[in-house]
N, CA, C and O of each residue as an XYZ file, in Angstrom:
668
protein
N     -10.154     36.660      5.972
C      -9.010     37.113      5.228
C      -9.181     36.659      3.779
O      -9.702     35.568      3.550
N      -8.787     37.407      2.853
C      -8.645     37.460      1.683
C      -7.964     36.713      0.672
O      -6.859     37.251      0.733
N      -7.885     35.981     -0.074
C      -6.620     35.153     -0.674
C      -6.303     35.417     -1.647
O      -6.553     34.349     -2.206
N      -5.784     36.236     -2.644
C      -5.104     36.227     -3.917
C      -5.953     35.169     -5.394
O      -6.106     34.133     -4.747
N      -6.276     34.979     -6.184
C      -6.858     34.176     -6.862
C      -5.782     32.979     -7.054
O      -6.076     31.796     -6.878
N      -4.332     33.496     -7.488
C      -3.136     32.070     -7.334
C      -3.187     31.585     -6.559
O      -3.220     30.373     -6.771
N      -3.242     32.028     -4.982
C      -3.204     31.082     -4.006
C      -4.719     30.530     -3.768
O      -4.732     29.514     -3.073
N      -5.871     30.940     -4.154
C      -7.041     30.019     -3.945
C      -6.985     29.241     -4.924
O      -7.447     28.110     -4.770
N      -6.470     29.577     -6.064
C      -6.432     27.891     -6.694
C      -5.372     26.651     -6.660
O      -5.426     25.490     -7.066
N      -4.413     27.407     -6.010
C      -3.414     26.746     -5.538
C      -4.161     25.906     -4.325
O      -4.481     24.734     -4.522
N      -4.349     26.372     -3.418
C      -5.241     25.661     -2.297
C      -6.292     24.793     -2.662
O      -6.612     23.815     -1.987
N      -7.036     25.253     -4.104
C      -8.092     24.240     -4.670
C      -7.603     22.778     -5.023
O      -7.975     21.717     -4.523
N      -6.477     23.051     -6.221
C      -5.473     22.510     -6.341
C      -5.209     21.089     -5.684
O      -5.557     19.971     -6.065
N      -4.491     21.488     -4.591
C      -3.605     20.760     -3.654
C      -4.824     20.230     -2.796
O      -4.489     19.596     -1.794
N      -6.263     20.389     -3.030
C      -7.245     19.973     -1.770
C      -7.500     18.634     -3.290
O      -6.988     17.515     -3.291
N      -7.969     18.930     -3.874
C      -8.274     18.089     -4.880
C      -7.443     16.923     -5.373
O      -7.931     15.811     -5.571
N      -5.926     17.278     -5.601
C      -5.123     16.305     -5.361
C      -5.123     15.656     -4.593
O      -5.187     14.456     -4.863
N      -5.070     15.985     -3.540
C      -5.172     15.074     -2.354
C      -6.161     13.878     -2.280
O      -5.947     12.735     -1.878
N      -7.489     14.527     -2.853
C      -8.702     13.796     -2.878
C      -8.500     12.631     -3.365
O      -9.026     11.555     -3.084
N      -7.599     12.938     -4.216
C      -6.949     12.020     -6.203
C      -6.312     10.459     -5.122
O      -6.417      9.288     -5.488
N      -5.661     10.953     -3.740
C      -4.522      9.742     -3.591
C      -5.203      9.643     -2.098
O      -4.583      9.896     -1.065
N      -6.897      9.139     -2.164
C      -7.180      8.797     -1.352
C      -7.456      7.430     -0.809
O      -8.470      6.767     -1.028
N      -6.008      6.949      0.229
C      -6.119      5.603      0.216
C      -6.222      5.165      2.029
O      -5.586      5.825      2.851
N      -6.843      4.336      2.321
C      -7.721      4.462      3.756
C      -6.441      2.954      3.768
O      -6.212      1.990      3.037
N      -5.981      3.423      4.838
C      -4.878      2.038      5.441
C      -5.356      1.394      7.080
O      -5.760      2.197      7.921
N      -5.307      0.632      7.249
C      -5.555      0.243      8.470
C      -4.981     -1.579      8.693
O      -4.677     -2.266      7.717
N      -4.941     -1.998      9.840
C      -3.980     -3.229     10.131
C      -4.411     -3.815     11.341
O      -4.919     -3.034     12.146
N      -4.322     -5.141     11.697
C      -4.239     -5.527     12.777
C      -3.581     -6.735     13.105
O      -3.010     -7.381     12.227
N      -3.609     -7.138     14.399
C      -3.066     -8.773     14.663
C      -3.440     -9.595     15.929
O      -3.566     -9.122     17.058
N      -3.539    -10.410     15.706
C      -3.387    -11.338     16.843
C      -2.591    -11.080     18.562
O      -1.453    -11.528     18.701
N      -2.970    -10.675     19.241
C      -2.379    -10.021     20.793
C      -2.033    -10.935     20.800
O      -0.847    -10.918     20.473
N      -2.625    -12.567     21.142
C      -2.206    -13.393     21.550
C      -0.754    -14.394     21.203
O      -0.388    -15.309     21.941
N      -0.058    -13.987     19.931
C       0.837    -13.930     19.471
C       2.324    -13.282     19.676
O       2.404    -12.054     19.709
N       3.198    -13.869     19.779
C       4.620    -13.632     20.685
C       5.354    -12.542     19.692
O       6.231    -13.135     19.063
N       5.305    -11.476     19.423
C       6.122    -11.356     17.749
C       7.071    -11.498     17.972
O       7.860    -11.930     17.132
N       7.594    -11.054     19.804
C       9.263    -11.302     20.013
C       9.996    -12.477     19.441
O      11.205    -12.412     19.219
N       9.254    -13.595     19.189
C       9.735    -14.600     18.859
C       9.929    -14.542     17.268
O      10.599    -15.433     16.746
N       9.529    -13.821     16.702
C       9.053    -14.021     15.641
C      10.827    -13.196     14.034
O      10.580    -12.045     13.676
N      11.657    -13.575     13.634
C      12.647    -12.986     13.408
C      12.765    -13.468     12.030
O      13.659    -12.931     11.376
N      12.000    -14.437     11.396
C      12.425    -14.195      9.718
C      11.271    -14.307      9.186
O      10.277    -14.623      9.840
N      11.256    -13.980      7.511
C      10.164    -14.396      6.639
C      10.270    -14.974      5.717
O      11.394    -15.221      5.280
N       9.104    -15.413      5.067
C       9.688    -16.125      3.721
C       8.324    -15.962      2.973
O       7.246    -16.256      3.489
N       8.516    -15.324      1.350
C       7.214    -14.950      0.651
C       6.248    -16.151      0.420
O       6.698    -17.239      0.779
N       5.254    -16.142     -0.008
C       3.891    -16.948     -0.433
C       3.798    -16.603     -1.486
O       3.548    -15.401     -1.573
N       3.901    -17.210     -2.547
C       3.217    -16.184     -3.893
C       1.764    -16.534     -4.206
O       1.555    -17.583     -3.598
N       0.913    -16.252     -4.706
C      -0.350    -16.957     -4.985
C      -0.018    -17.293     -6.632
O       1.019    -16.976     -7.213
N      -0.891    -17.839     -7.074
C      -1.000    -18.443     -8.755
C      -0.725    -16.886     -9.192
O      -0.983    -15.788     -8.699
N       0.042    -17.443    -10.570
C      -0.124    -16.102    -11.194
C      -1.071    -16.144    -11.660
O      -0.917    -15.090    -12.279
N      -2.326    -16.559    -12.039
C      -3.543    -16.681    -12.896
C      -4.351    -16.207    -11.937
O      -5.400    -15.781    -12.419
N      -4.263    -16.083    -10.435
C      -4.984    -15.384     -9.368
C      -5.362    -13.858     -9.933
O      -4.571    -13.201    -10.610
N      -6.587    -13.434     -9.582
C      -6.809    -11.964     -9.634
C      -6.089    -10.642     -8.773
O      -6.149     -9.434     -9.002
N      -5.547    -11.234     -7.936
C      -5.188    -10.804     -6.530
C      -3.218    -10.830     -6.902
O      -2.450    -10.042     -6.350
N      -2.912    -11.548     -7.582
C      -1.238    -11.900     -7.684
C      -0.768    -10.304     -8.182
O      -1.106     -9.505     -9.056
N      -0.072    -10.349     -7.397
C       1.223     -8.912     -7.831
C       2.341     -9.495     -8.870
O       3.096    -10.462     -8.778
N       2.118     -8.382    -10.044
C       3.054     -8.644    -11.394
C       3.989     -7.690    -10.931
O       5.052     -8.248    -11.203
N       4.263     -6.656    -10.429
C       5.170     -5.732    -10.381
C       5.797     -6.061     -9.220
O       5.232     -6.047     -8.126
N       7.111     -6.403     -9.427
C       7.987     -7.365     -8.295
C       8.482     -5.702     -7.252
O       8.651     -5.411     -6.068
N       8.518     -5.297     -8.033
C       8.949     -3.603     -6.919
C       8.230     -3.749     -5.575
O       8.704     -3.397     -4.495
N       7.365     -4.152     -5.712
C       6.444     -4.355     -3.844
C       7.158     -4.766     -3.108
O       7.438     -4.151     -2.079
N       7.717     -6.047     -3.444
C       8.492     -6.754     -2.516
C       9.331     -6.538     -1.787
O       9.272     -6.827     -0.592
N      11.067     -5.541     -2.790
C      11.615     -4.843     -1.599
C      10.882     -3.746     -0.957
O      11.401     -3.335      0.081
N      10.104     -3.339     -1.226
C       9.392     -2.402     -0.365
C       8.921     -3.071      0.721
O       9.699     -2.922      1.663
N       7.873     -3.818      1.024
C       7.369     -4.635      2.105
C       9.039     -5.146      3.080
O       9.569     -4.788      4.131
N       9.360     -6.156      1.971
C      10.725     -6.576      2.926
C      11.626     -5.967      3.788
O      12.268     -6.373      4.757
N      11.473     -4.307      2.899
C      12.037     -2.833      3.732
C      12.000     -2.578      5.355
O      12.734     -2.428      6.332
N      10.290     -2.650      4.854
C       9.293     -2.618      6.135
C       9.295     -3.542      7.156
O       9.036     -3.370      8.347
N       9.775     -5.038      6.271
C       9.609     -5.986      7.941
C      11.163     -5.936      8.405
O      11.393     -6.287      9.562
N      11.979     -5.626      7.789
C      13.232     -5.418      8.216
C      13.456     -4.432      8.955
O      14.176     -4.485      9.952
N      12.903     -3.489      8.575
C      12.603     -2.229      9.727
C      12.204     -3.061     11.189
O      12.899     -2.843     12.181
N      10.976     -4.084     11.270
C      10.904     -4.150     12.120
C      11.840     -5.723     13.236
O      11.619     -6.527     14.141
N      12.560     -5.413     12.583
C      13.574     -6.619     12.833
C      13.488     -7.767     12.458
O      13.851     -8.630     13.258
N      12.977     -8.194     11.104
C      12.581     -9.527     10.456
C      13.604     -9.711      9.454
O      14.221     -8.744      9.009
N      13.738    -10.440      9.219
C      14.784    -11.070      7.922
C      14.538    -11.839      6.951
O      14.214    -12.670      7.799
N      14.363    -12.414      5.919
C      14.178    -13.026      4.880
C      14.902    -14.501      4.762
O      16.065    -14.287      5.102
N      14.825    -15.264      4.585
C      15.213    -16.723      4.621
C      14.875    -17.473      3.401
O      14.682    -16.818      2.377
N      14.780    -18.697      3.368
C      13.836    -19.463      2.161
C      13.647    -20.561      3.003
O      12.698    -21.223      2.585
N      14.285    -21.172      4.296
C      13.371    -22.252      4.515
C      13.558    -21.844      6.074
O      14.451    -21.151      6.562
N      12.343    -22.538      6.784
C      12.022    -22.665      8.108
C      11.774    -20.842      8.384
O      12.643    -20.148      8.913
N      10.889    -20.485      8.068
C      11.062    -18.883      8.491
C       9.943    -18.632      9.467
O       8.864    -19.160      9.198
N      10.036    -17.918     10.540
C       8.917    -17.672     11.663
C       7.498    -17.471     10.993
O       6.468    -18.046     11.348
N       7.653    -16.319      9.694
C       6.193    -15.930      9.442
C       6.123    -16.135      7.652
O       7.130    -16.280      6.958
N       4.993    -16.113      7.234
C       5.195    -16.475      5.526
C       4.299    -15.062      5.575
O       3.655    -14.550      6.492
N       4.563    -14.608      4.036
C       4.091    -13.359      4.014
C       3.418    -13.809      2.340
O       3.923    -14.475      1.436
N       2.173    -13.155      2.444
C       1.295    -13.157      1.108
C       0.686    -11.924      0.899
O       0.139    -11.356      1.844
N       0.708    -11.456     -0.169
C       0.623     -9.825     -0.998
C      -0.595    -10.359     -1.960
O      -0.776    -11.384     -2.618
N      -1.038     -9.643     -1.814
C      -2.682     -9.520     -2.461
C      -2.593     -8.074     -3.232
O      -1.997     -7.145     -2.687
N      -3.171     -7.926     -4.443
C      -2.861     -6.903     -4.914
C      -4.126     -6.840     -6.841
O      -4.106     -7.402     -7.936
N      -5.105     -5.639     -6.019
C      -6.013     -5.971     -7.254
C      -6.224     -4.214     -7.840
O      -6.513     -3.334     -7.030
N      -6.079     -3.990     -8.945
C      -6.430     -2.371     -9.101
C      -7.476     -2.755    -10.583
O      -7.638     -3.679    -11.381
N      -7.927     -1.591    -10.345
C      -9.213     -1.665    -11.627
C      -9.220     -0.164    -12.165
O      -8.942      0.675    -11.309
N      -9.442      0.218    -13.203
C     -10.061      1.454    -13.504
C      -9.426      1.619    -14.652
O     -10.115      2.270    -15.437
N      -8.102      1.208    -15.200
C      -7.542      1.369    -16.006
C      -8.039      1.264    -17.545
O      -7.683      2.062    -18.412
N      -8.784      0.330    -17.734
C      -9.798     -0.236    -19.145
C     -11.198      0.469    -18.532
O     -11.978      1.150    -19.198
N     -11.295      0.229    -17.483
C     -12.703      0.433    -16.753
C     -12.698      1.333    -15.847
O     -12.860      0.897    -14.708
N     -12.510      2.945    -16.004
C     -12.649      3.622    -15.171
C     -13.559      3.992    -14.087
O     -14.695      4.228    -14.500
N     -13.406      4.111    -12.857
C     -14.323      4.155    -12.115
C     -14.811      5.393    -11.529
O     -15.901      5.512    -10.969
N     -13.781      6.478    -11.718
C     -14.100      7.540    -11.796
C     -13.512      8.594    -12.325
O     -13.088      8.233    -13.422
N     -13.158     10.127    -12.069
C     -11.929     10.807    -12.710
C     -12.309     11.692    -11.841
O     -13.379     11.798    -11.243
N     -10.636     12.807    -11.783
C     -10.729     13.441    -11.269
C     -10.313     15.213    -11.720
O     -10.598     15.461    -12.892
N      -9.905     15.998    -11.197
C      -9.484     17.141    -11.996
C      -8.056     17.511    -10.669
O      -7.889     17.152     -9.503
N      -7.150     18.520    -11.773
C      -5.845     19.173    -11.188
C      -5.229     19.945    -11.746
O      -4.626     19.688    -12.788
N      -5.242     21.176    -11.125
C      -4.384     22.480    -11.450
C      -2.688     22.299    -12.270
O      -1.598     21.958    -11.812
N      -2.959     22.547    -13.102
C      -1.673     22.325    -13.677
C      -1.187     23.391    -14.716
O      -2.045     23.699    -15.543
N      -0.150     23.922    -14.813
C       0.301     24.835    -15.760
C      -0.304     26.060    -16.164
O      -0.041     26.468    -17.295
N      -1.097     26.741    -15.405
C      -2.158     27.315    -15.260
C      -3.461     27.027    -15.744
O      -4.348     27.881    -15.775
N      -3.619     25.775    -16.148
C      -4.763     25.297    -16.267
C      -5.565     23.759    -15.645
O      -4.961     23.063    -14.829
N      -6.760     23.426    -16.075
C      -7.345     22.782    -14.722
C      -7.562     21.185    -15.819
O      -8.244     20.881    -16.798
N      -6.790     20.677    -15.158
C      -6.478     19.131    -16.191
C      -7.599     18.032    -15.801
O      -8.090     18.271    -14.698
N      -7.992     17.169    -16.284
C      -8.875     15.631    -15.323
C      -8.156     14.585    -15.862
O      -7.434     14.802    -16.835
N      -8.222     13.754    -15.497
C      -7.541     12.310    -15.707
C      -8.351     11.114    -14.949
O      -9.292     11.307    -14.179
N      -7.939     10.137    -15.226
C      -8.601      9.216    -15.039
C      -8.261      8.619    -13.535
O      -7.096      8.666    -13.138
N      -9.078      8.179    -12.888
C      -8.673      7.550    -11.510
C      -8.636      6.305    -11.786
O      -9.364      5.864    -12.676
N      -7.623      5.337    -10.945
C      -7.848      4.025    -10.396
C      -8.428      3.468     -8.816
O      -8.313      4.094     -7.762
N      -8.954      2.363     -8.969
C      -9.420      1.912     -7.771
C      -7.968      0.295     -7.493
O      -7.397     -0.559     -8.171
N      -8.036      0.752     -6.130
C      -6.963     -0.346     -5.772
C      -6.773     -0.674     -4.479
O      -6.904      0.161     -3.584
N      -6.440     -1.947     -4.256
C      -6.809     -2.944     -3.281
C      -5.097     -3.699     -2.748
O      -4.322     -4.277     -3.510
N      -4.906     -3.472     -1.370
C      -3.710     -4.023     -0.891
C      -4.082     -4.526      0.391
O      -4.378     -4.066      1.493
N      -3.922     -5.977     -0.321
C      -3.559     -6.905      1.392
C      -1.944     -7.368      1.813
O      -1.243     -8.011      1.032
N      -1.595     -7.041      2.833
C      -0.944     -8.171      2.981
C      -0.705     -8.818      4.442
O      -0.633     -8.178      5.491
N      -0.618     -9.970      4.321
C      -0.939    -11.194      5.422
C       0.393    -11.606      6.085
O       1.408    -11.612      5.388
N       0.459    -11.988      7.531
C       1.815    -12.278      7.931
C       1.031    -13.771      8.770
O       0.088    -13.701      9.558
N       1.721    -15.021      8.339
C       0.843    -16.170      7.975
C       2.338    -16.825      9.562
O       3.542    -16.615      9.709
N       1.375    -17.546     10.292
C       2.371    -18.856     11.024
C       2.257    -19.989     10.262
O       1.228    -20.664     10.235
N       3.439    -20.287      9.524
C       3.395    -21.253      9.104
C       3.465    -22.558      9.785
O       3.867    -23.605      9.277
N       3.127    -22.425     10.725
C       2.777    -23.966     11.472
C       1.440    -23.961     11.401
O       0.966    -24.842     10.684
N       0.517    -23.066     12.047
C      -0.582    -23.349     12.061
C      -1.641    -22.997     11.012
O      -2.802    -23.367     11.188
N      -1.283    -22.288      9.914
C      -1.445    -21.453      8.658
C      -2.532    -20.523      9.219
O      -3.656    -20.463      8.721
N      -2.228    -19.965     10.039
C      -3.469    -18.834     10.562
C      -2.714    -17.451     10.328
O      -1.567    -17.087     10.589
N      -3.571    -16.958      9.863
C      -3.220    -15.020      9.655
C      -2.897    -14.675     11.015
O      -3.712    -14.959     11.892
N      -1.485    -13.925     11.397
C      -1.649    -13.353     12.802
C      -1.541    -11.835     12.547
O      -1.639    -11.216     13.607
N      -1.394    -11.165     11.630
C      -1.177     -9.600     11.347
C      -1.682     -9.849     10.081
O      -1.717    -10.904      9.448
N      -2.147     -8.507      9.739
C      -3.164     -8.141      8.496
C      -2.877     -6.728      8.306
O      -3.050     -6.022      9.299
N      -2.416     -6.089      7.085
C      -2.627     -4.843      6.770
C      -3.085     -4.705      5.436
O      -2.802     -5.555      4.592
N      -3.841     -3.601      5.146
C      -5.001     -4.086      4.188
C      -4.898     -2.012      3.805
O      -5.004     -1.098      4.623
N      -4.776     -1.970      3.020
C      -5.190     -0.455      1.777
C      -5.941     -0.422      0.972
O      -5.936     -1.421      0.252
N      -7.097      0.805      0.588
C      -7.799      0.681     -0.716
C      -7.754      2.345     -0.822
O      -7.291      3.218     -0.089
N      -8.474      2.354     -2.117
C      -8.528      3.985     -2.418
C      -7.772      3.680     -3.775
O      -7.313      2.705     -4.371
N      -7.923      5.358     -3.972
C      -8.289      5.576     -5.731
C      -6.695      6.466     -5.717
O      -6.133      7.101     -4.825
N      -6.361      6.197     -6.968
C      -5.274      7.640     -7.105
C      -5.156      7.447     -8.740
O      -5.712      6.530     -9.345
N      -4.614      8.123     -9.146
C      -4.529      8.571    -10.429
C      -3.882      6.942    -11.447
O      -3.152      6.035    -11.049
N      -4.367      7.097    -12.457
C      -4.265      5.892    -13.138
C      -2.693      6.379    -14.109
O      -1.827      5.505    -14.153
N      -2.483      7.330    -14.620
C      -0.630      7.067    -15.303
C      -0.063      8.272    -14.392
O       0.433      9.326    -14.788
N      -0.251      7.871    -13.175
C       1.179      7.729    -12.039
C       2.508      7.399    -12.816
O       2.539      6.359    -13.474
N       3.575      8.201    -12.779
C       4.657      7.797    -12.913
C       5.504      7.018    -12.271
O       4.959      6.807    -11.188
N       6.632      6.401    -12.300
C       7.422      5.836    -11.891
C       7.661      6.248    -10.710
O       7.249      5.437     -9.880
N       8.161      7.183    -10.247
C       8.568      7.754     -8.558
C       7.449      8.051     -8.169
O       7.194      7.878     -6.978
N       6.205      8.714     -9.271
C       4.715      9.145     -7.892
C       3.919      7.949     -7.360
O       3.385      7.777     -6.264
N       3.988      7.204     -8.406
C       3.695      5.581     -8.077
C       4.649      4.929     -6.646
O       4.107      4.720     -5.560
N       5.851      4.724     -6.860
C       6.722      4.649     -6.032
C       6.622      5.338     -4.137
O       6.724      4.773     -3.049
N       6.414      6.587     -4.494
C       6.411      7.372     -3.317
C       4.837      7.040     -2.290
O       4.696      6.829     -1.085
N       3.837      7.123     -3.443
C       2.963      6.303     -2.775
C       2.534      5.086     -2.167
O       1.591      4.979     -1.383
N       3.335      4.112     -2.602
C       3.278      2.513     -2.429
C       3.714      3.063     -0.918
O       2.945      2.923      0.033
N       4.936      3.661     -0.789
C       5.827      4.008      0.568
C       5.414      4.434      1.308
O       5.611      3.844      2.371
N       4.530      5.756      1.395
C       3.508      6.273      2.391
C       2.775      5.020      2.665
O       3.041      4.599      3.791
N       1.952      4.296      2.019
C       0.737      3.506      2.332
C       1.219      2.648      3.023
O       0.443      2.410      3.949
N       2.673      1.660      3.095
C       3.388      0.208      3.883
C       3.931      1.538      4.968
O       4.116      0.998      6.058
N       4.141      2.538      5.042
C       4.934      2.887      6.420
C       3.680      2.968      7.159
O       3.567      2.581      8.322
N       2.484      3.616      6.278
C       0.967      3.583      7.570
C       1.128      2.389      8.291
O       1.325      2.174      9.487
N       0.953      1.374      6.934
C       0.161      0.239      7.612
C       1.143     -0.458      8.216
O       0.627     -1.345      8.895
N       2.394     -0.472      8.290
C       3.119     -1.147      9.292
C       3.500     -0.381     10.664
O       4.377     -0.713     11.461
N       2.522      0.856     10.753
C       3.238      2.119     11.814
C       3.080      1.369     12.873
O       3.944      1.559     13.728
N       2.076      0.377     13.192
C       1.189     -0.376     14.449
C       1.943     -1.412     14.432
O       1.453     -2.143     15.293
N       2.856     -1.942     13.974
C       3.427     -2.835     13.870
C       3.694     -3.705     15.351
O       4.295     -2.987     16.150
N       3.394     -5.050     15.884
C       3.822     -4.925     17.383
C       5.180     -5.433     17.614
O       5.771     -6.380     17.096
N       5.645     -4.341     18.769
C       6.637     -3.851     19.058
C       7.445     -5.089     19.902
O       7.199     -5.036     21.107
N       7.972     -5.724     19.676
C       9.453     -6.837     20.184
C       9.798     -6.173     21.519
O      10.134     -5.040     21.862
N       9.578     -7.342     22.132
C      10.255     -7.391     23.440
C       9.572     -6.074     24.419
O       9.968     -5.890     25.570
């Protein structure tokens, strides 16, 4: 079948974009670990002089969203699990690659970023990692405010989809 030239570049388009916000999520944890037991949190920050430290505090209710979703709560002292956010992107001074996108009837490139998301759900008794969800991949480097936003959200609902399930 035949496609119209708008809709094959529309389809080019939207395949290429896609390419743009390609971020590989995956997670795991400890079986041997009770989560039923498991009902508040409390953050970790690392140094801010760390390479890895998150400046943009917006993560946080996002993540916190997510463990609240899964029935966790936030505290400041004695909390079941400590949570640490790792957070490194590059490309911005130092591009690592670029990409192209259909726009306004014409075919735009921009610059990509490369970027890196851990985050750790820590027993603070024994300081051992028992859950890990971890993101990387490239997407466009001046992301706006909500496309930035909307993506952070896709990537924590992946990686918490496996989340283990209470009781």
């Amino acid at each position: 079948m035949r496609f119209p030239i708008q809709r094959q570049l529309l389809l080019c388009s939207l395949t290429l974009t896609a390419a743009c916000h390609s971020v590989h999520v995956q997670s795991t944890y400890d079986s041997q670990v009770d989560f039923a037991r498991m009902r508040t949190f409390a953050w970790v920050a690392a140094p801010v002089n760390s390479a890895t430290a998150v400046g943009q505090t917006e993560f946080y209710p996002m993540i916190a969203a997510e463990l609240a979703a899964h029935g966790l709560s936030r505290v400041d002292k004695a909390p079941d699990l400590l949570v640490a956010v790792h957070r490194m992107t590059q490309g911005k001074l130092s591009t690592t690659g670029w990409g192209y996108e259909f726009r306004e009837g014409r075919l735009h490139y921009y610059n990509l970023q490369e970027g890196h998301l851990v985050i750790d759900l820590i027993d603070p008794y024994t300081k051992v990692v028992v859950w890990r969800g971890s993101a990387e991949g490239v997407f466009k480097a001046d992301m706006g405010p909500e496309e930035r936003r909307a993506l952070a959200t896709d990537v924590l609902q992946r990686m918490f989809a496996d989340f283990p399930k209470k009781g």
